[in-house]
KOLTORTOR-159342 format. One line per 10 residues: their letters; for each residue x, y, z of C-alpha. Coordinates in steps of 0.2 Angstrom, whole numbers, plus 5000, padded with zeros to 4 digits. Layout:
<sites>
A	X/Y/Z  ...
</sites>
This chain:
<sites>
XXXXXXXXXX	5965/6490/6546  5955/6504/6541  5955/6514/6557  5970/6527/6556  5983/6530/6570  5988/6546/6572  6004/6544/6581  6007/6534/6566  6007/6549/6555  6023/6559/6551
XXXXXXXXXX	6022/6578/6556  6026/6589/6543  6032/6608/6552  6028/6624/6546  6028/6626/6527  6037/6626/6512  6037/6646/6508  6050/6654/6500  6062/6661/6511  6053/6676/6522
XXXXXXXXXX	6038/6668/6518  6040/6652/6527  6038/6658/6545  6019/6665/6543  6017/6646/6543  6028/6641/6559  6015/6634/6573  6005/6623/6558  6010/6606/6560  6000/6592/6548
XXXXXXXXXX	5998/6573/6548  5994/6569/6530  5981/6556/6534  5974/6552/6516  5993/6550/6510  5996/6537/6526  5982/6529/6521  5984/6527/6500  5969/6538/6496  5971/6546/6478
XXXXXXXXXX	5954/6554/6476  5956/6568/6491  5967/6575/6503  5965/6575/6521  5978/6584/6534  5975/6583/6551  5981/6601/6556  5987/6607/6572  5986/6625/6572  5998/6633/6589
XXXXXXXXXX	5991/6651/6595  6000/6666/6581  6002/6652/6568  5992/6653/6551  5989/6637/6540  5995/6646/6525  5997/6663/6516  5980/6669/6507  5980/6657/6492  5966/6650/6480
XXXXXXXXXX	5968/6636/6466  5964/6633/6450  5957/6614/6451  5956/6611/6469  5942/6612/6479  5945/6616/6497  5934/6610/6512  5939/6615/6530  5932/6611/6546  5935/6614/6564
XXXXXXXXXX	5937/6601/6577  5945/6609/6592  5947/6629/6597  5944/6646/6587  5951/6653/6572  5948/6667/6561  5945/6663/6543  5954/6679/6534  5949/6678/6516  5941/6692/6501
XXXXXXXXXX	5925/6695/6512  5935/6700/6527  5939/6691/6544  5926/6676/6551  5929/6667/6567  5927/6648/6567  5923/6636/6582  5921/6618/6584  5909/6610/6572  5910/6625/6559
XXXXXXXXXX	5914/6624/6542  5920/6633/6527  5922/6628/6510  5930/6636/6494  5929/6629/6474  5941/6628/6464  5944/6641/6452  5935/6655/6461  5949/6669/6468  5946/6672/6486
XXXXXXXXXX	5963/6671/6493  5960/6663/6509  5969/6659/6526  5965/6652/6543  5973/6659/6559  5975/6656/6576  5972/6672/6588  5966/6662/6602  5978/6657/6615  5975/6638/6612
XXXXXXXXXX	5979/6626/6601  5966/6622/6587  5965/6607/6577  5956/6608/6558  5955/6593/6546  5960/6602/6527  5950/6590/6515  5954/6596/6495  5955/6587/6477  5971/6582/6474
XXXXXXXXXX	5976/6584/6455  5990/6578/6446  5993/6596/6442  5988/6610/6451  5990/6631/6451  5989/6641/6467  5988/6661/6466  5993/6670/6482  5980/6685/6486  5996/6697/6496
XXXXXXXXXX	6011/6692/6486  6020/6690/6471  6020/6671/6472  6011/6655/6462  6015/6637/6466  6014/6626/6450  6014/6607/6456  6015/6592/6442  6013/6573/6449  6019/6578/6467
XXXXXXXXXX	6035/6591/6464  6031/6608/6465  6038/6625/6461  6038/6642/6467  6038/6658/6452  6033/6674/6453  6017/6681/6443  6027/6684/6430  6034/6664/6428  6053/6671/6434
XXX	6055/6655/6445  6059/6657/6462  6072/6645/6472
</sites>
């Protein structure tokens, strides 16, 4: 049946950062509804974002577009142009290849919920605006590595 049940979904907590990285992320939880669903041209997450928590660190991509829209609360969109606040029915979009490290946040003191639609490539590079990290992924496995390609575990 093509409608999608949620509760259905596994949740997937927080993210997978690198060691002190990883808690800029704690409060995001995703349901991966284009993956529950066999899609294989996009990606869709469901996001729950929990007051303090950010959906990622400032990141762009290479071959990715990104598309993300607000359903429920306020969050500030923190990206090259400074900080924008988001409500319900906004939007904001980013294409691939272009490097405006972005990030949403959660300052308000409820939850917001966003849907994170994005191409999904076989292999992908993401850049991170405020650290030393790039995330390399290759027919769903990815990798952590420095700028300079030391690999980090």
């Amino acid at each position: 049946m093509p409608k999608i049940d949620y509760a259905a979904i596994e949740t997937q907590y927080g993210s997978s950062y690198p060691g002190r990285l990883k808690k800029v992320c704690d409060g995001c939880e995703r349901k991966n509804i284009s993956g529950h669903v066999d899609l294989t041209q996009f990606g869709c997450n469901y996001t729950l974002l929990r007051p303090g928590a950010a959906t990622s660190l400032r990141h762009w991509h290479e071959k990715e577009d990104e598309l993300v829209i607000i359903f429920k609360g306020e969050v500030v969109l923190v990206d090259d142009y400074g900080e924008t606040t988001l409500r319900p029915g906004e939007s904001a979009g980013f294409k691939a290849g272009e490097p405006n490290g972005h990030q949403f946040i959660n300052r308000a003191n409820c939850d917001a919920i966003l849907f994170e639609v994005g191409t999904r490539m076989t292999e992908e590079t993401a850049h991170y605006s405020d650290e030393d990290l790039i995330l390399r992924s290759k027919n769903g496995k990815f990798s952590f590595s420095r700028r300079d390609g030391t690999k980090i575990v």
